[in-house]
N, C-alpha and C positions, 0 to 999 in steps of 0.2 A: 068546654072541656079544657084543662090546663095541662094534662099528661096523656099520652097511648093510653088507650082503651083496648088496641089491639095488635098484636104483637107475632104480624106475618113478618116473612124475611126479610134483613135489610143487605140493602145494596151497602158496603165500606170501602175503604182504603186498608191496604196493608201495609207494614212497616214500612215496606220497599216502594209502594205507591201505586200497588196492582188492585186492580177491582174487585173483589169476593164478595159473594153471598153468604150471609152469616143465617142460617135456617130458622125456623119458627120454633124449633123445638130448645133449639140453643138460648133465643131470646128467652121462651116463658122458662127456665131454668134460670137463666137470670134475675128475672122478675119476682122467683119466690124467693133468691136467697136477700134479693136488694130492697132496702126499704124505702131510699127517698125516691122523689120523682123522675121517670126513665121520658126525657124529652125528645121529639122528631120534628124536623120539618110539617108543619102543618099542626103542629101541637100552639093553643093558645096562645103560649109564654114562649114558645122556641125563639123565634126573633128577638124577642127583648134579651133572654137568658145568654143569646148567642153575641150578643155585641162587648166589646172590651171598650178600655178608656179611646186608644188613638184608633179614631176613626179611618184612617186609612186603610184598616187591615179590616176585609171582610169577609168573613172565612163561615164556610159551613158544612159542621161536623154532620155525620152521618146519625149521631148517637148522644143527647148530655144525658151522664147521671149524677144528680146533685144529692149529694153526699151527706148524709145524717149525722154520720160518725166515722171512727177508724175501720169500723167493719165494711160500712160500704165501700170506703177505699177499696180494702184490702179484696173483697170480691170484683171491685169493678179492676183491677189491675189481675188479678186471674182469669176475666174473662177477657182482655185484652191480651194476654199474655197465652191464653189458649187459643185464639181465633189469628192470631199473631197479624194483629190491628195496630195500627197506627193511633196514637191518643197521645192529648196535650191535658196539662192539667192547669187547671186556674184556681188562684186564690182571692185577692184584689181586681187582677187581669189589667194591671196600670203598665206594665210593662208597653216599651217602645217601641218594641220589635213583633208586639203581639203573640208572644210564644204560647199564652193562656189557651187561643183557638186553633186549633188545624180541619183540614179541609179536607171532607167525606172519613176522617177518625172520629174517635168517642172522646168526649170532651167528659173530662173528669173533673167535675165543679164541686170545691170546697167551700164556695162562699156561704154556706148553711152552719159551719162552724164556727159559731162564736160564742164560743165561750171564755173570759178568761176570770183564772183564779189567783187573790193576791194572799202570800203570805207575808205579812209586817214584820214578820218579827226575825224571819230568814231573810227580810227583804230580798223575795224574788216573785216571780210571777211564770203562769203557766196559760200561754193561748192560744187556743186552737187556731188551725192554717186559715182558717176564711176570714179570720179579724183582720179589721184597718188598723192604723195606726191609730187613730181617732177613738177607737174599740179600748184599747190597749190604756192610753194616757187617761180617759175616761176614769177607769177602774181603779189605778193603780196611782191615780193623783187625790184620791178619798185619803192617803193616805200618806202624803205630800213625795211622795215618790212617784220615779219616773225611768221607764227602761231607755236604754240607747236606739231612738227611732230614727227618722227621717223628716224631711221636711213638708211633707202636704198629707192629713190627715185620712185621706181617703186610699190611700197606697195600701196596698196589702202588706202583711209582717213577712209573707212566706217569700216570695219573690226578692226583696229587698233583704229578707237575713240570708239566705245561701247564697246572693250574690258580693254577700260584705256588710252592705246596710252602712248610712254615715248619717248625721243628724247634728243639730246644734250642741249634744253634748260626747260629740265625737272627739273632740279635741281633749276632758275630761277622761274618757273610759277609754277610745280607741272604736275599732270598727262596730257595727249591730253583733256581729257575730264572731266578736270576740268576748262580749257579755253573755253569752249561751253557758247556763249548766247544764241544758239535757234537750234529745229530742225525739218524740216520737215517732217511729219513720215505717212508713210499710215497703219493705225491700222490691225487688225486679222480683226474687221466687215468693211472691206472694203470703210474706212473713210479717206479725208489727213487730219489732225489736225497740229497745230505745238505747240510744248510744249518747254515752257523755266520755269524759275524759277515763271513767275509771271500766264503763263497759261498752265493747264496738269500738274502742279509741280509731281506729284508723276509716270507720263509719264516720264518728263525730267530726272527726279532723277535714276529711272529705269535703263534709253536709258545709263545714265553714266557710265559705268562697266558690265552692265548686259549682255552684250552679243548684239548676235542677236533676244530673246525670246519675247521682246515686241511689234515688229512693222521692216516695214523696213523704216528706212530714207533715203528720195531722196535729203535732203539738208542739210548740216550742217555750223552755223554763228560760226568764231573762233573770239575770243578773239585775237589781234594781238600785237605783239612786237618791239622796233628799234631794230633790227638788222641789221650789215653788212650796206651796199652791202658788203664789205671788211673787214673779219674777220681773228686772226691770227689761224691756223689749221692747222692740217693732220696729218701724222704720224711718230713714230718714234723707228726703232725697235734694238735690240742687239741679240745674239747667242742663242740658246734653253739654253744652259750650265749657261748663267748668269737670268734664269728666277725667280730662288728662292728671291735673292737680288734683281731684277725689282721690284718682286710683292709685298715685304716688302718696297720698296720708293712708290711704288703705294698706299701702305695702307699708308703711310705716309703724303704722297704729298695731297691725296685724302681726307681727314680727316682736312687738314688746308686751302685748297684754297678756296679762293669766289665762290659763288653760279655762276659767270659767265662763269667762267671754269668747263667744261664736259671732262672727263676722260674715256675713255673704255679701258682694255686690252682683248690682245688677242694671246691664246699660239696656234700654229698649224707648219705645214711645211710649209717653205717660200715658195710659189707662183715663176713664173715666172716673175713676176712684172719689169718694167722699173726701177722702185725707189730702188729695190732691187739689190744687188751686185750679177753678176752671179752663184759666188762661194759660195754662201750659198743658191742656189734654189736648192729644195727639202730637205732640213736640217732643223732642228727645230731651233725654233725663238720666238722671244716672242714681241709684238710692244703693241705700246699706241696710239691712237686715240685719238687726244685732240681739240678742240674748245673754244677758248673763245670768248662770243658773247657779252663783255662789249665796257668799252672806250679804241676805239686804243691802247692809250695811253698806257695803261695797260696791255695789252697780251704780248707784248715781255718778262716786267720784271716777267710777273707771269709764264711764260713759260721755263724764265731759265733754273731753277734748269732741268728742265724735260730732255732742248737738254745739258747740263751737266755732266748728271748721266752716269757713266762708260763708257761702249767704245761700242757708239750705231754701227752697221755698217751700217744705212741707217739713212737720217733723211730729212723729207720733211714737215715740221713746218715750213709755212712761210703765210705771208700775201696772201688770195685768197679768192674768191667772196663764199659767203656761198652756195650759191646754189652749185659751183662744192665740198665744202666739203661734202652736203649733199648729194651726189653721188656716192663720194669717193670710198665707199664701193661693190658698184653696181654691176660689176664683179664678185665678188664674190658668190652670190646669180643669175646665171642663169635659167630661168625656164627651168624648163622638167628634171633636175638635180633629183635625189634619197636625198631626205631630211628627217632624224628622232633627235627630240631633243628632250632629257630632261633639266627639269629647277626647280629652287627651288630661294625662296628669300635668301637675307642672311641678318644676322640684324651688320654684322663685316666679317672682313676677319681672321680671326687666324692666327696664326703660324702652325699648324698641319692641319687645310686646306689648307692655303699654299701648304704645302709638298705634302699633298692628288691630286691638279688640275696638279703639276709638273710630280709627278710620274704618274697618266693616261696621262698626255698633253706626253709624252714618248711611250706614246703603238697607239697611231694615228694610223689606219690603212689607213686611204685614205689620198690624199695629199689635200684633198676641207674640211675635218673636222677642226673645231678648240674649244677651251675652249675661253669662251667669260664673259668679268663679265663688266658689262654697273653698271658706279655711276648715284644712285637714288639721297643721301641723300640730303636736302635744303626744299625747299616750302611744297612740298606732305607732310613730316611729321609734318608740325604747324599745318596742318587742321583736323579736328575731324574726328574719325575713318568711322564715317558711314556719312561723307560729300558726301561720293557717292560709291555704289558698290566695282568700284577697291579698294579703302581700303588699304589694308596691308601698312599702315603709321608708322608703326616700320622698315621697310625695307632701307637698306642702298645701297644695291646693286641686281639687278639681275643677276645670274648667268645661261649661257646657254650652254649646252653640245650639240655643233651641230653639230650630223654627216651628211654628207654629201659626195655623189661617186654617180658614173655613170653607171652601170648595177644592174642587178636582181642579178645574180650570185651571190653579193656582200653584198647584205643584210643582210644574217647573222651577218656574223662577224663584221659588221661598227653600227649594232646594240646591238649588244652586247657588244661594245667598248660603247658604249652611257651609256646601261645602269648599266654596271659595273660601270664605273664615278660616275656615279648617286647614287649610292647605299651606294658607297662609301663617299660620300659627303653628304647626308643626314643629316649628323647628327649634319653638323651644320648650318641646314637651319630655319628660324623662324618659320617653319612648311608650310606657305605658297606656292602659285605657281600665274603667271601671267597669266593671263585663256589664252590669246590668244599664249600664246606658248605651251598649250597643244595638245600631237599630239594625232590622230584618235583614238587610243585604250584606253583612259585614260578618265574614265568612272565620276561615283558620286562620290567617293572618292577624285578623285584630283580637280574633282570641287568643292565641300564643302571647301577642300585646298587656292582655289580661294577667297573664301569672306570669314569670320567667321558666325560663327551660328545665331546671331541676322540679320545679313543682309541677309542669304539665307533665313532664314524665312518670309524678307519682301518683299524679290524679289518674293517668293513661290505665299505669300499672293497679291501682286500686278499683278504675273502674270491668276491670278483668275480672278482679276477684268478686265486685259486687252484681256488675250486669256484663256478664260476658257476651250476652245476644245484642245489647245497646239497644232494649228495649226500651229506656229512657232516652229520646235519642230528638225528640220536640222540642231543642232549647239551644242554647250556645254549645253546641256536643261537642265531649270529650270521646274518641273513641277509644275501645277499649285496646289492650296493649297488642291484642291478636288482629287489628286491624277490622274487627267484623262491624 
């Protein structure tokens, strides 16, 4: 059996996190108007259906219903909203913080919608919340374009565009979700609406950084770009020992190249990787992640200097189809893996942070953690700071402390390798944080972190008008302006 067969009453959670009975009669009323599968505890698939990427969050809902279409949303948020249930919704469920699951609520599963549609000739695309990234670039690279994504293939689009979204052609376009023309949302009152700049504006404007607080969207239109098929990429690494001098040509190199060139570094212990030389797996390292999604023409000479610089011991920079660069990374990010990050924007790199990411990127306790600093700067900062939510347009770079190991036993100490990093680095962060790499425990403070204070006050005030009950309320929550 894959789904209930029978549909006596279930024990939930309530918004507030009280116990209810939700009746027999309630459910089969559900059950006629829903069409995909209404999963339980003891259901076949439950357990697999119920797991996210970071394994450390194990959470279990009372209730999944996995989602066919907008309709099933829009019933399964009606009957949440009438039983005044506690539910989380999931698209990818990659998130860090594990917001996708909530424990004894209805978990509202989108990953059944994958659909997307390309138009060529508008260059733009249309696709539903359950697609990955992976889904996306697939479709929309037939055609040698490519929307503003992210860096590991298997992320969901939903999660990552209302939290900002950044990607190798961030620097290019500016945030994921500032390439949005439209988006299909089913509101708190049980509504689909679709909100773009000319209708909902202050919906649309919301949906762009805010989070998941205003509504869930079952479709998102991207803004598309030529990229590829064939771009030059990949990576390019040398010894943990020459990482000081990497990251000084990296602040270098990064500071003068075209906006079509995307830079990441990243310090950790080499990997058992193919591209890697045996004799330095498990040994500290330090590589560049590089893309450039311009003219042919032009990536080999902009790429020089990079395969150049001192005496790399691997280097895999070469012409290959964007989609396998946007995957590159993939391996790395396993689900069911123990995942805790801290993060902070940075508005430069220094010389004394420098030193700061060297000497932690040195105390790694696991061989899956690494120090990660993805270049922002280009498009995102010409646009006005409250162009939309995500915001932080002073920001040059994100930096990400992410530990990462594979048992409980272990958590201690690979979290507190994180947040020493962290502590230590602080202080030369613009003050900001990217909301979507805030993990579980990182409350109002680091969300306030996430926008400045004229913009949480409008998301406050906006989320008033749209969920005055803060029935969406399973994420980085904004409350609404009446405090409820």
């Amino acid at each position: 059996m894959t789904q209930s067969s029978t549909f006596s009453s279930l024990e939930a959670r309530t918004l507030t996190g009280r116990p209810v009975t939700v009746s027999e009669p309630a459910l089969l009323a559900l059950r006629a108007a829903f069409r995909g599968p209404m999963l339980r505890s003891g259901d076949t698939t439950y357990d697999e259906t119920r797991k996210i990427w970071n394994g450390m969050i194990d959470r279990r809902p009372a209730l999944i219903l996995q989602c066919t279409g907008a309709a099933d949303v829009l019933q399964a948020v009606r009957f949440a909203r009438e039983h005044g249930l506690l539910f989380s919704v999931r698209g990818g469920g990659h998130n860090i913080a594990g917001l996708a699951a909530c424990e004894g609520g209805i978990l509202i599963d989108l990953s059944p919608l994958k659909g997307v549609w390309v138009d060529p000739g508008r260059r733009t695309a249309r696709a539903q919340a359950g697609c990955t990234l992976g889904d996306v670039d697939r479709e929309t690279q037939l055609y040698g374009l490519a929307a503003v994504l992210g860096f590991v293939s298997t992320t969901g689009i939903g999660g990552l565009t209302v939290g900002g979204g950044f990607g190798y052609l961030t620097r290019r376009q500016g945030w994921t979700c500032d390439n949005l023309v439209s988006m299909d949302v089913v509101t708190a009152e049980g509504k689909s609406v679709q909100a773009s700049a000319e209708h909902d504006s202050d919906l649309f404007w919301a949906l762009r950084g805010g989070g998941g607080n205003f509504g869930i969207v079952t479709s998102f239109e991207y803004s598309l770009y030529p990229v590829g098929p064939q771009v030059m990429a990949g990576a390019i690494a040398w010894k943990g020992e020459d990482a000081p001098e990497v990251l000084r040509f990296y602040r270098e190199i990064t500071a003068s190249v075209p906006r079509e060139l995307a830079c990441v570094a990243g310090l950790r212990m080499a990997p058992p990787a193919p591209w890697l030389p045996q004799e330095i797996h498990g040994k500290p390292m330090i590589a560049l992640f590089v893309c450039h999604t311009g003219r042919p023409e032009d990536g080999a000479k902009l790429v020089a200097p990079i395969k150049a610089f001192g005496k790399p011991v691997a280097d895999i920079i070469v012409p290959r189809p964007y989609v396998q660069m946007q995957s590159l990374i993939d391996a790395t990010q396993p689900k069911g893996r123990r995942y805790y990050w801290k993060s902070e924007y940075l508005p430069g790199l220094e010389s004394n942070a420098i030193d700061t990411l060297v000497e932690h990127a040195a105390r790694i306790r696991s061989p899956h953690s690494a120090i990660l600093l993805f270049q922002l700067d280009g498009a995102l900062n010409q646009l006005p700071a409250d162009h939309s939510p995500a915001g932080n347009r002073t920001a040059k770079y994100v930096l990400n402390i992410a530990g990462s190991w594979e048992s409980a036993p272990e958590d201690a100490v690979n979290i507190g390798w994180a947040r020493e990093c962290w502590q230590a680095i602080r202080g030369f962060s613009t003050g900001g944080v990217y909301v979507n790499f805030l993990t579980e425990e990182e409350g109002n403070e680091r969300i306030a972190a996430a926008y400045s204070a004229p913009i949480l006050q409008r998301l406050s005030v906006l989320k008033q008008k749209y969920d005055p009950e803060n029935l969406f309320r399973h994420n980085k929550n904004i409350p609404p302006a009446n405090g409820a």
